[in-house]
C-alpha positions as CSV (number, residue, x, y, z in Angstrom):
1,X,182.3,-25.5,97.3
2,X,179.8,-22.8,98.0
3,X,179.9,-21.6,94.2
4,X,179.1,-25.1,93.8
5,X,176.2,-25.4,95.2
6,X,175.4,-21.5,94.0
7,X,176.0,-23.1,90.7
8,X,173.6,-26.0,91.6
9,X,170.5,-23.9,93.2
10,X,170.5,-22.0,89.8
11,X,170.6,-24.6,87.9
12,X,167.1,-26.0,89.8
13,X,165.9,-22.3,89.5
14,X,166.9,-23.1,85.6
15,X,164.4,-26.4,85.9
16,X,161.8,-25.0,87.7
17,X,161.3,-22.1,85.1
18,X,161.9,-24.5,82.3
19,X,159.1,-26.5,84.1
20,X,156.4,-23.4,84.2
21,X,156.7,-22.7,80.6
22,X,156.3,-26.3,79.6
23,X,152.9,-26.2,81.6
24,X,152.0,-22.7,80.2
25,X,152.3,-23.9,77.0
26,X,150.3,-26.9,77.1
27,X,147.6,-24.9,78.8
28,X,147.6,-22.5,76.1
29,X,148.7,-19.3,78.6
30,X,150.9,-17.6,75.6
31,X,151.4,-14.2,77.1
32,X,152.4,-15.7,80.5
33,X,154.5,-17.6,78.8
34,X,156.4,-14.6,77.5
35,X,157.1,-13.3,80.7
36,X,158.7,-16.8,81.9
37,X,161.2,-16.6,78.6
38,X,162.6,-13.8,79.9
39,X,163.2,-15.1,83.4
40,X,164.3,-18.1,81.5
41,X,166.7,-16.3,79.9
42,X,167.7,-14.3,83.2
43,X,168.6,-17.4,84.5
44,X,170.7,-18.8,81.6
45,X,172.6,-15.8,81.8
46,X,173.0,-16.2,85.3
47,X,174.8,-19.5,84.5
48,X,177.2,-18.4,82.4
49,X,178.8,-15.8,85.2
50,X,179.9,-19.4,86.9
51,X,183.4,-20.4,86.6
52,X,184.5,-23.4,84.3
53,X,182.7,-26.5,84.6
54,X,185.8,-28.1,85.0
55,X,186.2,-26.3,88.6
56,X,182.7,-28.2,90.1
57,X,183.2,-31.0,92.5
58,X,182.3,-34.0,91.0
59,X,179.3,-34.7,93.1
60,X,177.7,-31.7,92.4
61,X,178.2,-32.3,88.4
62,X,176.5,-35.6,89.5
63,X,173.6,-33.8,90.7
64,X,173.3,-31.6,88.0
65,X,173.5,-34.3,85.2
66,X,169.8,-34.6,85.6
67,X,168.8,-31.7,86.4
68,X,170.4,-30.3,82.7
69,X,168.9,-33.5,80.8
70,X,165.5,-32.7,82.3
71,X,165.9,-29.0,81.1
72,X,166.9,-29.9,77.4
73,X,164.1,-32.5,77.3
74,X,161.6,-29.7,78.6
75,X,163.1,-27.5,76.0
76,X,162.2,-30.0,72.9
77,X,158.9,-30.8,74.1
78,X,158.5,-26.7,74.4
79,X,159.7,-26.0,71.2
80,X,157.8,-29.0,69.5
81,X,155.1,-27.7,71.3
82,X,155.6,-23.7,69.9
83,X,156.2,-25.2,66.4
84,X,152.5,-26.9,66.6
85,X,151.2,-23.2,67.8
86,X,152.7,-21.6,64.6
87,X,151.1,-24.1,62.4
88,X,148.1,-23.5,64.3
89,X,148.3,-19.3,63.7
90,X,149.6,-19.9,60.1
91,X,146.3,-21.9,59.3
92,X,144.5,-19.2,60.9
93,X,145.9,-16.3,59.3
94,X,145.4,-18.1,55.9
95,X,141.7,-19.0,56.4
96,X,141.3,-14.9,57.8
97,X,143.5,-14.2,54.8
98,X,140.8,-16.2,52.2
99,X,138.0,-14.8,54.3
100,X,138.7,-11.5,53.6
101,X,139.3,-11.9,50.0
102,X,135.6,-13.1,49.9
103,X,134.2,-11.0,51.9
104,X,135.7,-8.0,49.4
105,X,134.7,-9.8,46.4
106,X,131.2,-10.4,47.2
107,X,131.2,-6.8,48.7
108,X,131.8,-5.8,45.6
109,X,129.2,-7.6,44.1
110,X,126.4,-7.3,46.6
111,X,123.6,-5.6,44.8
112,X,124.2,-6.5,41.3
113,X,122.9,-9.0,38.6
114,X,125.7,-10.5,36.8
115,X,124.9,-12.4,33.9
116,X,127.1,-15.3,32.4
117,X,128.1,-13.2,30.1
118,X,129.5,-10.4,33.0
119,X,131.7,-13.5,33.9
């Protein structure tokens, strides 16, 4: 029973961490965020040194039912979340991208006349 409830605790620790990325994302904290995936991660693997879910007592499954639906639910809304971020960079790094091709075309040109006919 107590690997059970050793089970349980890390599957809240799971939920709580799960939890403080979700709100680092939305508040735009990436590189705090970074540092929670790997404790997220930590704990996952932490999970995985339990014995077979078929070994937990029934009411503790109960209890974590929940608990593991809240955590995949914070996981989509993260990574729907992450996917709206890289759209975000990509549209950045294109506009930078067209920026700078202007910028070294009209470099080039600054101080000259052109003429239709340099065209």
């Amino acid at each position: 029973m107590e690997a059970n409830l050793g089970l349980l605790q890390h599957y809240q620790q799971l939920l709580t961490t799960s939890a403080a990325m979700l709100a680092l994302t939305k508040s735009g904290r990436w590189d705090e965020l970074i540092a929670y995936e790997v404790k997220y991660l930590t704990a996952v693997e932490k999970l995985t040194q339990f014995q077979d879910a078929s070994d937990v007592a029934s009411p503790v499954q109960a209890q974590i039912r929940p608990i593991l639906r809240q955590i995949l639910d914070n996981e989509i809304e993260l990574k729907a979340l992450l996917q709206q971020r890289m759209d975000e960079l990509r549209t950045l790094v294109g506009q930078t991208s067209r920026q700078h091709n202007l910028n070294a075309t009209y470099g080039r040109l600054s101080g000259n006349i052109l003429f239709p006919t340099d065209i």
